[in-house]
KEROLO-131905 format. One record per residue: residue number from 1; x, y, z of N, C-alpha, C, O in turn. Coordinates in steps of 0.2 Angstrom, whole numbers. Each point is the difference from the previous one (the first is absolute). Layout:
N
<resi: NUM	n.xx: X	n.yy: Y	n.zz: Z	ca.xx: X	ca.yy: Y	ca.zz: Z	c.xx: X	c.yy: Y	c.zz: Z	o.xx: X	o.yy: Y	o.zz: Z>
...
This chain:
55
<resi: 1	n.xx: 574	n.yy: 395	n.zz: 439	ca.xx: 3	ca.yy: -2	ca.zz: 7	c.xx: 0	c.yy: 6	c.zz: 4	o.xx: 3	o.yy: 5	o.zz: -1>
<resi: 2	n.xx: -6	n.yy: -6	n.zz: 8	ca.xx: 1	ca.yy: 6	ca.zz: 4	c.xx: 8	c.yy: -1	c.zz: 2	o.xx: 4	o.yy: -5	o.zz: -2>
<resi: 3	n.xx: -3	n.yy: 11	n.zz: 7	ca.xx: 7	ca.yy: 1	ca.zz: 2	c.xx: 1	c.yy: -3	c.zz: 4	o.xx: 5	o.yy: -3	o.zz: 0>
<resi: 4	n.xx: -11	n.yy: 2	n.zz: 6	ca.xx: 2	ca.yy: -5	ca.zz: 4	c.xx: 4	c.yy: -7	c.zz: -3	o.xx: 5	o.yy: -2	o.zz: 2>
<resi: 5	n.xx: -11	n.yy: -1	n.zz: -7	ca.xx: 2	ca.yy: -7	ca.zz: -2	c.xx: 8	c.yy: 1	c.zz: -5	o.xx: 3	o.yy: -4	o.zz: -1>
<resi: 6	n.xx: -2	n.yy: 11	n.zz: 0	ca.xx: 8	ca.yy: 0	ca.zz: -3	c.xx: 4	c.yy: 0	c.zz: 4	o.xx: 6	o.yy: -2	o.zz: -2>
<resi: 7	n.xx: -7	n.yy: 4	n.zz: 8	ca.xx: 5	ca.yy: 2	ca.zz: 5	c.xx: 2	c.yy: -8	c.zz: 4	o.xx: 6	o.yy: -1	o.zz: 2>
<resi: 8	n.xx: -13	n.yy: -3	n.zz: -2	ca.xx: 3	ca.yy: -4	ca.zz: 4	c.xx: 4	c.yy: -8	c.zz: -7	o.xx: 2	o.yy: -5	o.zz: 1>
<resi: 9	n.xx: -4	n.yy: 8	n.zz: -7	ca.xx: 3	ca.yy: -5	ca.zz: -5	c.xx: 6	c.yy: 2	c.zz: 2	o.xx: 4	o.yy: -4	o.zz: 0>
<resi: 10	n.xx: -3	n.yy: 10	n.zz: 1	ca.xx: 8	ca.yy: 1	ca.zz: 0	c.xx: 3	c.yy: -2	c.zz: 7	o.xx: 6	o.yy: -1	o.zz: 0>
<resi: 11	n.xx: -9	n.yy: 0	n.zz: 5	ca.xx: 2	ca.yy: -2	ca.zz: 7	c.xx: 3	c.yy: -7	c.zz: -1	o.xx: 5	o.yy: -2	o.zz: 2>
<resi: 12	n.xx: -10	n.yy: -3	n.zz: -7	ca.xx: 1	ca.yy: -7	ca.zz: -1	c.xx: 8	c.yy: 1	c.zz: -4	o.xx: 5	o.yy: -3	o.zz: 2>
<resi: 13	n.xx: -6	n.yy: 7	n.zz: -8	ca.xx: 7	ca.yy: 0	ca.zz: -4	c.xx: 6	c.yy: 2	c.zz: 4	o.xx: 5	o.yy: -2	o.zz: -2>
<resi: 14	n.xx: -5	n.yy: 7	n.zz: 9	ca.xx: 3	ca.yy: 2	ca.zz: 3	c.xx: 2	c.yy: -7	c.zz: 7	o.xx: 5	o.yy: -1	o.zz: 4>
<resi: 15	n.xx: -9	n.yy: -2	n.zz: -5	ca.xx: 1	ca.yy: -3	ca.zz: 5	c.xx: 4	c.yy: -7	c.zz: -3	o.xx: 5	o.yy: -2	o.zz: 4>
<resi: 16	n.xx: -6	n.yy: -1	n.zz: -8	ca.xx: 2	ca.yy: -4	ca.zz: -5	c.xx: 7	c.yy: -1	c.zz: -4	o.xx: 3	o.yy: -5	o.zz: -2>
<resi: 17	n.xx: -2	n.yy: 14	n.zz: 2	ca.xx: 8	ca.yy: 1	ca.zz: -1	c.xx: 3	c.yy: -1	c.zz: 6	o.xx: 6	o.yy: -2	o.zz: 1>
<resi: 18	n.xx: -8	n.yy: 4	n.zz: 3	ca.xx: 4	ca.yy: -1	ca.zz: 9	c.xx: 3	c.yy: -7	c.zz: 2	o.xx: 5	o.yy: -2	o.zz: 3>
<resi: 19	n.xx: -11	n.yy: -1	n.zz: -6	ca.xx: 2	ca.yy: -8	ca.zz: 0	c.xx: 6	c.yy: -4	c.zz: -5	o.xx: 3	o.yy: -5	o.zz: 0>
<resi: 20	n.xx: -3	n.yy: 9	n.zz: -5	ca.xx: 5	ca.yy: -1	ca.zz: -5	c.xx: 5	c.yy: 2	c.zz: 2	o.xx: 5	o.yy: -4	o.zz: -1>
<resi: 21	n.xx: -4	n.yy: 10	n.zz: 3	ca.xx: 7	ca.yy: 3	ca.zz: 3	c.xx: 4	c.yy: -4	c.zz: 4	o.xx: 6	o.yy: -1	o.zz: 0>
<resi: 22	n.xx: -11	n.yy: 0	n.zz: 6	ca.xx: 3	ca.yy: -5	ca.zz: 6	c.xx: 1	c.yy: -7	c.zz: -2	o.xx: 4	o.yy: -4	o.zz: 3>
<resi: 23	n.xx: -7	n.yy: 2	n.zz: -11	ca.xx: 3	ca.yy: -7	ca.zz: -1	c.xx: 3	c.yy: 1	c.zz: -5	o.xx: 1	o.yy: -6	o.zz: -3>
<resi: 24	n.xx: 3	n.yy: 12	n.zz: 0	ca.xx: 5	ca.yy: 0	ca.zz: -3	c.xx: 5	c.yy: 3	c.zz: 3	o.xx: 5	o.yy: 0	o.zz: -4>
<resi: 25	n.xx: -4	n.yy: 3	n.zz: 9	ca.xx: 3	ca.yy: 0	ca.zz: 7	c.xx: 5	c.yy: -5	c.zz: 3	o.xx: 6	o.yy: 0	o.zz: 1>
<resi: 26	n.xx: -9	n.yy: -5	n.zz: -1	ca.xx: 0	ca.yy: -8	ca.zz: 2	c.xx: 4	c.yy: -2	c.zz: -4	o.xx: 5	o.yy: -3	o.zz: 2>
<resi: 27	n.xx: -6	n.yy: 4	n.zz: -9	ca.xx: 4	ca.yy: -5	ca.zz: -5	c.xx: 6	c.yy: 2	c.zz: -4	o.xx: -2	o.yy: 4	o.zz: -4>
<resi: 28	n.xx: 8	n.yy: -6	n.zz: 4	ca.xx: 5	ca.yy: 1	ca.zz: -4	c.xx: -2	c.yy: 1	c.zz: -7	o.xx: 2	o.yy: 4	o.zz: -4>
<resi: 29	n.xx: -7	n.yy: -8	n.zz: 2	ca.xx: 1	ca.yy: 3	ca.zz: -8	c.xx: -2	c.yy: 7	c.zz: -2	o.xx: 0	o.yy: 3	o.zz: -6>
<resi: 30	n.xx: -1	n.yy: -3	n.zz: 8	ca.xx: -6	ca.yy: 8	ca.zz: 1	c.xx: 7	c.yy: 6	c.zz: 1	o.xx: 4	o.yy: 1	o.zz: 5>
<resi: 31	n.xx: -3	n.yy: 3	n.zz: -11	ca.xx: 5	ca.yy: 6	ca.zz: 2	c.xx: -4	c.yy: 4	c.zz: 0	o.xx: -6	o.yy: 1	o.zz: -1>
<resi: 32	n.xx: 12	n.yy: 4	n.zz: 7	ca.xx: -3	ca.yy: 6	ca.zz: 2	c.xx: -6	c.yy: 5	c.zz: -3	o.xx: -5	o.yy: 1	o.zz: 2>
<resi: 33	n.xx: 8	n.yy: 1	n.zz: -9	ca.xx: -4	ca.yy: 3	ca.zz: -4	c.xx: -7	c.yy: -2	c.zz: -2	o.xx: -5	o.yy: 4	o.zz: -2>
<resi: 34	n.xx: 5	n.yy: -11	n.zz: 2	ca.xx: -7	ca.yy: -1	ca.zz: 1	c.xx: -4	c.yy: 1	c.zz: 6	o.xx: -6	o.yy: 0	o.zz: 0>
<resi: 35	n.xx: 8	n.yy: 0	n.zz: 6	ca.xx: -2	ca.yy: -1	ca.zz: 7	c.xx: 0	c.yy: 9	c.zz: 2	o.xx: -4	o.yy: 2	o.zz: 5>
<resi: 36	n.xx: 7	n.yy: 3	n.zz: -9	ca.xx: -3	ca.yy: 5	ca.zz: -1	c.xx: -3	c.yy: 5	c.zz: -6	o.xx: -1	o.yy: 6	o.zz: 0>
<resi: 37	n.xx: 0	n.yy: -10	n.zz: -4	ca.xx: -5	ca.yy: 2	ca.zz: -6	c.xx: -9	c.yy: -4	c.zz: 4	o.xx: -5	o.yy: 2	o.zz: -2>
<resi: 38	n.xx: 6	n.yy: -8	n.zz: 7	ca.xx: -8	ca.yy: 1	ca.zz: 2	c.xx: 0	c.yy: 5	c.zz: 5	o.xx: -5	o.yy: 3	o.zz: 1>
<resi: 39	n.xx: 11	n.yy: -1	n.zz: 4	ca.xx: -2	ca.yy: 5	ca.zz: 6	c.xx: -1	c.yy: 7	c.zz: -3	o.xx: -2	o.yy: 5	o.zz: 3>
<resi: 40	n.xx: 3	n.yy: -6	n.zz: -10	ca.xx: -3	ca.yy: 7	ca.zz: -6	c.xx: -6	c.yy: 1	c.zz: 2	o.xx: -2	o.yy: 4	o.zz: 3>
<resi: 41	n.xx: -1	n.yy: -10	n.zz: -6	ca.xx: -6	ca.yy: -1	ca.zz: -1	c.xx: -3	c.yy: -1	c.zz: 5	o.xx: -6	o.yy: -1	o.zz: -3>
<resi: 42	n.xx: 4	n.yy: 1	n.zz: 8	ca.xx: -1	ca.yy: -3	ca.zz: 6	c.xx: -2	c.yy: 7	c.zz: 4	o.xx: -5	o.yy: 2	o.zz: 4>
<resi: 43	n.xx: 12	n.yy: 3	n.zz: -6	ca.xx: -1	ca.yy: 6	ca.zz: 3	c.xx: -5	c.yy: 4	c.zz: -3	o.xx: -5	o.yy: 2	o.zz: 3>
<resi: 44	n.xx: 6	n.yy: 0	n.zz: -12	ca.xx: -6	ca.yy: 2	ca.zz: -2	c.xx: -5	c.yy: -2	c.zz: 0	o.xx: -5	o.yy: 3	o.zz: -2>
<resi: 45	n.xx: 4	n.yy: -10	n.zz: 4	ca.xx: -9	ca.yy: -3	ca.zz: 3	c.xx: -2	c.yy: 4	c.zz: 5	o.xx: -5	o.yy: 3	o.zz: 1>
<resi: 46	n.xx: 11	n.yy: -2	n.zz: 5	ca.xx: -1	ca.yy: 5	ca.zz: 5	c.xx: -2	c.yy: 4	c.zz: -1	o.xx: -5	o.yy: 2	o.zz: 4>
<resi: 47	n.xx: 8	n.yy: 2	n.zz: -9	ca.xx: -1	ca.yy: 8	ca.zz: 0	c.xx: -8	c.yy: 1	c.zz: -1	o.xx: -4	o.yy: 4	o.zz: 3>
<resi: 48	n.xx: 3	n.yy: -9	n.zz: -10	ca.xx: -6	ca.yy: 1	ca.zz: -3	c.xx: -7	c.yy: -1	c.zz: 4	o.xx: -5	o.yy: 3	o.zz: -2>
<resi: 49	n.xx: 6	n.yy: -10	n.zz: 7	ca.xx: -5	ca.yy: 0	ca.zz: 5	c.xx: -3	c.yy: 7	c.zz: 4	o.xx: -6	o.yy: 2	o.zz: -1>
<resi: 50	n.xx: 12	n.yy: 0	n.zz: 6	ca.xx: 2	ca.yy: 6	ca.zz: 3	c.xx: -4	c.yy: 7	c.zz: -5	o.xx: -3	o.yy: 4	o.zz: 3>
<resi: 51	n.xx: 6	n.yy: -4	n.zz: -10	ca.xx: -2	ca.yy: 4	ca.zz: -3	c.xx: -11	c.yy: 1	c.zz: -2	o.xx: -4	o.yy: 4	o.zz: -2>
<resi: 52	n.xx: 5	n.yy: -11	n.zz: 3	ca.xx: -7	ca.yy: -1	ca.zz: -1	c.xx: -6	c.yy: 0	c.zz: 5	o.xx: -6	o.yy: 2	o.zz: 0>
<resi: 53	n.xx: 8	n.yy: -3	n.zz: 4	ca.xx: -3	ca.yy: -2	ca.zz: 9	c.xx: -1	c.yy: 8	c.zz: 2	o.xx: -4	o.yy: 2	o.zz: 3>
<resi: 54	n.xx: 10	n.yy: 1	n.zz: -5	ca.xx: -2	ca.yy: 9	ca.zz: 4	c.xx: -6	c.yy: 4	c.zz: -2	o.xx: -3	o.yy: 5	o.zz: 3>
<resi: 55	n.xx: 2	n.yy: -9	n.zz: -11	ca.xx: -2	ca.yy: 6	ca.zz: -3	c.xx: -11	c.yy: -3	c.zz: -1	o.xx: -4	o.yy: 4	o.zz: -2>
């Protein structure tokens, strides 16, 4: 897999989480700590995009 195609797998994964967040956001059953264990994840897709795009 080049970098490019991992970079943007991870764009989909990161994108995907975003959409999760904001609909678990929305919804009462959803606690906090799960609504910040995906903006965990969501951030290190960040990093690691960032970290891969630079180099």
């Amino acid at each position: 897999m080049s970098v490019m195609s991992h970079v943007e797998e991870l764009r989909k994964k990161h994108q995907s989480l975003s959409e999760a967040v904001e609909a678990a956001q929305r919804s009462p059953a959803v606690n906090d700590f799960e609504i910040a264990k995906m903006k965990k994840q969501k951030l290190h897709l960040k990093e690691e995009i960032t970290r891969l795009s630079t180099h």
